[in-house]
N, C-alpha and C positions, 0 to 999 in steps of 0.2 A: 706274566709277560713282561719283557726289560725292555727299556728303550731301543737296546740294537736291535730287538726281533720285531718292532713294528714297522709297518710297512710304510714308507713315505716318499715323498716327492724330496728331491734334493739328491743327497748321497753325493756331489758334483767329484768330491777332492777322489772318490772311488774311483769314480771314472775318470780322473785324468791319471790318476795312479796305471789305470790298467791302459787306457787309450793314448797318453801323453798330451806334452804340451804343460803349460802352466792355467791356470785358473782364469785369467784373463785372455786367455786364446778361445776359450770357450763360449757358447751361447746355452744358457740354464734353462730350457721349455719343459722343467720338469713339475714345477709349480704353478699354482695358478696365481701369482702375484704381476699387479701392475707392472709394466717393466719402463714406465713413464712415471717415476713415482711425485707426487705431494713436494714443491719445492720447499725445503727446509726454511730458507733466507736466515737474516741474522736473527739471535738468540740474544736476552736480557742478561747479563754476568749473572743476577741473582737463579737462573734457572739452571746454573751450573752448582754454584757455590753454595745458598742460601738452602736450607727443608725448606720444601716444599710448603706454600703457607695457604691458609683458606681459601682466599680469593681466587687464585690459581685453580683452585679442584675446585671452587663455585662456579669459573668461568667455564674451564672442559663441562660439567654436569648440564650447564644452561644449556650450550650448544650441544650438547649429545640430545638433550629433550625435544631441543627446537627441530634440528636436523630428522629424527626421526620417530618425531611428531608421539610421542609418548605419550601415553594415557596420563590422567592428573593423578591416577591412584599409584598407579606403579612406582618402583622405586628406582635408582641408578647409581651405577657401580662401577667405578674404574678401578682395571686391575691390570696388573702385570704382563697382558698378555692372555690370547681368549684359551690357551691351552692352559693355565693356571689354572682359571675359573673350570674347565671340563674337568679337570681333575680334583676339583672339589665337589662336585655337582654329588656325587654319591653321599656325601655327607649331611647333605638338606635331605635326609628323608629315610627310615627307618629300611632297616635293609628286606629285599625282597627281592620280586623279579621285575627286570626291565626289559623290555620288548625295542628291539634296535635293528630294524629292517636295513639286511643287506642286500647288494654292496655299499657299505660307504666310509666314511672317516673313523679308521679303526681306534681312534685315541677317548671315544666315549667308553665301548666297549671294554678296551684297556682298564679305564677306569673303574668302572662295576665291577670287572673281574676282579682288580685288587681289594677291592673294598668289599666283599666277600657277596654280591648279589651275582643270579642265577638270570638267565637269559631267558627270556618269555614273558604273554603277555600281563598284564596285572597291576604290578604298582606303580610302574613308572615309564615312561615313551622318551626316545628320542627324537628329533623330525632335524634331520639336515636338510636347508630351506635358503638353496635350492640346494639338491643333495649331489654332492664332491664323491664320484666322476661322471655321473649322467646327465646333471643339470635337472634333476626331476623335481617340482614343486610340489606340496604339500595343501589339501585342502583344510580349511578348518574344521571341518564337521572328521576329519579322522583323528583328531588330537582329544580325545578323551580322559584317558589317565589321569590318574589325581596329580600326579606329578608328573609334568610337562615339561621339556627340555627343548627350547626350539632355537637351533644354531644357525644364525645370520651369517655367520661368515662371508656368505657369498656375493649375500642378496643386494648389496648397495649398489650393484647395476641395475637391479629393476625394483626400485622402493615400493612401484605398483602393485606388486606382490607380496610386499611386506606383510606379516601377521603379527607387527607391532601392537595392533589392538587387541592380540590374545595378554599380553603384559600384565594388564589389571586384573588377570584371573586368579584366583585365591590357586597357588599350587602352580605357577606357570614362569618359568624363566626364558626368557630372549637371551643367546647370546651373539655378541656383535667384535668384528675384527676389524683392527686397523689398519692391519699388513698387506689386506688383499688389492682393496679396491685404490688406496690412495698409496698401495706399492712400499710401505713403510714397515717391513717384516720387523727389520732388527731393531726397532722403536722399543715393541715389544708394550702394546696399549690393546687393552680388549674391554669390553664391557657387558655387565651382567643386569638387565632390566630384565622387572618382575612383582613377584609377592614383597611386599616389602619385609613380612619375616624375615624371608629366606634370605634375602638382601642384607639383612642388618646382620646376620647368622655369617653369613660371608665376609663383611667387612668386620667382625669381630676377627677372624682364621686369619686374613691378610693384614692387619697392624694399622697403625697410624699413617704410614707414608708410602701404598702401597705403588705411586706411581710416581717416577722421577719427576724433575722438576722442567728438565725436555720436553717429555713425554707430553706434558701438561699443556705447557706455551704453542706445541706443533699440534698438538691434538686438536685445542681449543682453537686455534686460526685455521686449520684443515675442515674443521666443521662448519666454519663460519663464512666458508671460501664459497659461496654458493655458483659463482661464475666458472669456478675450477670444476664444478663436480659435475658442471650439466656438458662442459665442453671436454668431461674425460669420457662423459657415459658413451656420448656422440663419436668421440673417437674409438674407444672401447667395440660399441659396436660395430662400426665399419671395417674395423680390422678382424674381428669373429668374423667377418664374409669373408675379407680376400685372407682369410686362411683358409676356411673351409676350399677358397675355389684354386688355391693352392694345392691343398690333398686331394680333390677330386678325382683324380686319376690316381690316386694308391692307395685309397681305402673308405671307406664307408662314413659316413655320418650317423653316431649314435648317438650323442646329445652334447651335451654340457652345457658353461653358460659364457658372456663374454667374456669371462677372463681363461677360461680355459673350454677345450673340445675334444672329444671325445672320440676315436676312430677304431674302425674293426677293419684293422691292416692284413687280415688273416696270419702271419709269423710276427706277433709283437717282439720276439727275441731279436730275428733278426731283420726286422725295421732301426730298432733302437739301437743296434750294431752298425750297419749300416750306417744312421748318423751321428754314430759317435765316432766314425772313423773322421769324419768332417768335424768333430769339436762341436756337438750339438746333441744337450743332453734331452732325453726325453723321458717319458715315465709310464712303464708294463704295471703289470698287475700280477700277484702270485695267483688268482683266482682265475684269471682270462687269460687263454695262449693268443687271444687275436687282439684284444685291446690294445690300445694305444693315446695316451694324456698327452695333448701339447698345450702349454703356455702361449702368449700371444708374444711376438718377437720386439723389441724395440724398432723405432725407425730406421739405427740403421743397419737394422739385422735380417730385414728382409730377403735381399740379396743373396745371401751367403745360406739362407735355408733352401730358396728356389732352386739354389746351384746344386745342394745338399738332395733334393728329391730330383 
């Protein structure tokens, strides 16, 4: 399976090609990314110019542990990006079958398939937590598999439900995104807590400096920001409502989580036509004719969607 043939959220410059308009005329609800994101502020010259030095990836590591409260055994992994790390994941662990309950984020799947394992239960589990389009949580007593893959992406709106404390299981990896919750896709910062094996085994694959010197400085004061995070969740969640009471009159509630929701508009084709005639991308599914993905709107994109339904 290649890049263009998986199925994703984004696709934007497609649809202005086919709907017009420029990029900036647009509103993107095809992803579930912050659309309020993690203020940048200024940057130290060294974190442009200088590699990347110890103290830097000592500071991201402290705060990635502190923030989410990591087991003392587990290990921690900053990488390029939490789609780098998926696409290693095959690699920790002797090929076989892995058992990856759909619908959900097709780039695990991807992954095993190139790496030559077979789909089913047995050696290895995936758990999207909370799982990207339904919002569906994971309990711990179903994660058994010796090799355990349990993808955070999403979960930094509701840490209550974290299964950070699966980390210290021999055979168990956490993976965590920067892009979603604090809105900072194109950073391109993920992280892989876990076995520390399999940890060390990953940081051997990705090299000495596997994450800029940006990356580093933003990551490490975003984690540290604890006032930013309790008054984004707070906002986060209020706006998952007057979305929901937004759609309530064009289509159903199926799940998801704050950052994105999930609707059974019965013709997802022509819903997502519909607002892309307004410049207002959204995101079907090749699996469901009735689905339909929305992102949360910036503040001041609200307007301009109400007008749109």
């Amino acid at each position: 399976m290649t890049e263009n043939q998986r199925d994703h959220g984004g696709g934007l410059d497609a649809a202005v090609a086919r709907w017009g308009g420029v990029r900036t005329d647009w509103i993107d609800l095809s992803t579930g990314i912050n659309p309020e994101p993690y203020p940048l502020g200024e940057l130290t010259s060294d974190a442009w110019t200088a590699l990347p030095d110890r103290a830097a990836q000592d500071r991201l590591i402290k705060a990635a542990r502190q923030f989410w409260d990591v087991p003392h055994e587990a290990a921690v992994l900053a990488a390029p990006g939490a789609s780098a790390l998926i696409a290693k994941m095959p690699s920790l662990w002797p090929t076989g079958q892995v058992q990856i309950d759909a619908p959900t984020y097709n780039e695990h799947a991807a992954a095993f398939e190139a790496a030559g394992w077979s789909m089913g239960a047995g050696d290895a589990m995936i758990a999207v937590h909370p799982n990207n389009p339904d919002g569906r949580f994971w309990g711990a007593e179903m994660l058994t598999a010796p090799f355990t893959i349990i993808d955070e992406s999403f979960c930094d709106i509701a840490p209550d439900r974290s299964l950070i404390r699966l980390a210290g299981r021999p055979g168990t990896v956490v993976l965590k995104s920067f892009g979603k919750f604090w809105g900072l896709a194109g950073l391109r910062l993920g992280f892989a807590i876990g076995d520390p094996k399999m940890i060390a085994a990953l940081a051997e694959q990705l090299g000495p400096w596997p994450v800029s010197g940006p990356a580093l400085e933003i990551g490490a004061r975003a984690l540290e920001d604890t006032a930013w995070t309790i008054a984004t969740r707070q906002r986060l969640a209020k706006d998952a409502q007057r979305l929901d009471a937004l759609m309530a009159p064009h289509g159903a509630l199926i799940g998801g989580t704050d950052l994105f929701r999930l609707y059974d508009v019965g013709d997802a084709q022509a819903f997502q036509r519909r607002l892309a005639a307004a410049h207002i991308w959204s995101r079907i599914f090749p699996y469901s004719s009735s689905w339909l993905r929305l992102g949360l709107p910036s503040s001041k994109d609200w307007n301009r969607l109400d007008a749109a339904l």
